[in-house]
C-alpha positions in Angstrom: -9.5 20.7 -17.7 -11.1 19.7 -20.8 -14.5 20.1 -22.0 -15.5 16.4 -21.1 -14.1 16.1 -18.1 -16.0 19.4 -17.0 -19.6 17.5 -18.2 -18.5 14.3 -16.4 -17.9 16.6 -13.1 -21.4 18.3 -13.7 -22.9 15.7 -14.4 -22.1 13.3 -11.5 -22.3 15.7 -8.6 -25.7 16.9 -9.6 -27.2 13.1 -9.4 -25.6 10.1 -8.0 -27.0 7.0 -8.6 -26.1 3.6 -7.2 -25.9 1.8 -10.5 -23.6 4.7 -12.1 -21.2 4.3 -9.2 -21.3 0.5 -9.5 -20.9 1.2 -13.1 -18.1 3.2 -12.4 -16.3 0.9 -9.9 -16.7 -1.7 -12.6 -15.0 0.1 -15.5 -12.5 1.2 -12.7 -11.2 -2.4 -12.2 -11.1 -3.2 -15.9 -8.4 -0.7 -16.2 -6.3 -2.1 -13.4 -3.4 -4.8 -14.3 -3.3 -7.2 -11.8 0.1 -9.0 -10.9 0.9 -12.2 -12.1 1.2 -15.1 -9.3 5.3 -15.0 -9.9 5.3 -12.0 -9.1 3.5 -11.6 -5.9 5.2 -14.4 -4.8 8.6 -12.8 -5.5 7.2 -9.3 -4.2 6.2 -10.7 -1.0 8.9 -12.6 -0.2 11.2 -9.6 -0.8 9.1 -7.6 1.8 9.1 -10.3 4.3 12.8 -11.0 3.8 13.2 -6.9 4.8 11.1 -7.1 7.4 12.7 -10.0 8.7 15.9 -8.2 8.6 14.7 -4.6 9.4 13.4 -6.7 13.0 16.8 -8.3 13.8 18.8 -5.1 12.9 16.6 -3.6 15.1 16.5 -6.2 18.4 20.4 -6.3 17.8 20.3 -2.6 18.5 18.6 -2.8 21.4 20.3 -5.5 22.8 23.8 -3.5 22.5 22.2 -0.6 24.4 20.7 -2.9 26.8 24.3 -4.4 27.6 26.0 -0.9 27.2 23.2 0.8 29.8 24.1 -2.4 32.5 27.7 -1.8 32.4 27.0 2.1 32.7 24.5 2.0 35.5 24.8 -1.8 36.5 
């Protein structure tokens, strides 16, 4: 750990402060890159799509064992 990083430590954990943390939470979010539209779009429609067929993979299953369990114990 460098220097700097050791002051920062110090420095916050011997006073917090409401405006520092709201300062920090601010220069926090301008670092983040935010997805475009497109691509949410696109990235939720892949995880619904899997979800979609994750759920009928999974109600297939079941209704095989159902079937198989009736003509065992039926």
């Amino acid at each position: 750990m460098d220097k700097k990083n050791e002051a920062e430590i110090t420095e916050t954990s011997s006073g917090l402060s409401v405006s520092k943390f709201f300062e920090g939470i601010k220069e926090e979010f301008e670092k983040v890159v935010w997805p475009s539209r497109k691509q949410v779009i696109s990235e939720s429609a892949a995880v619904l799509l899997m979800v979609t067929l994750s759920a009928s993979l999974i109600f297939l299953v079941d209704r095989l064992f159902t079937w198989a369990a009736q003509q065992v114990f039926g």
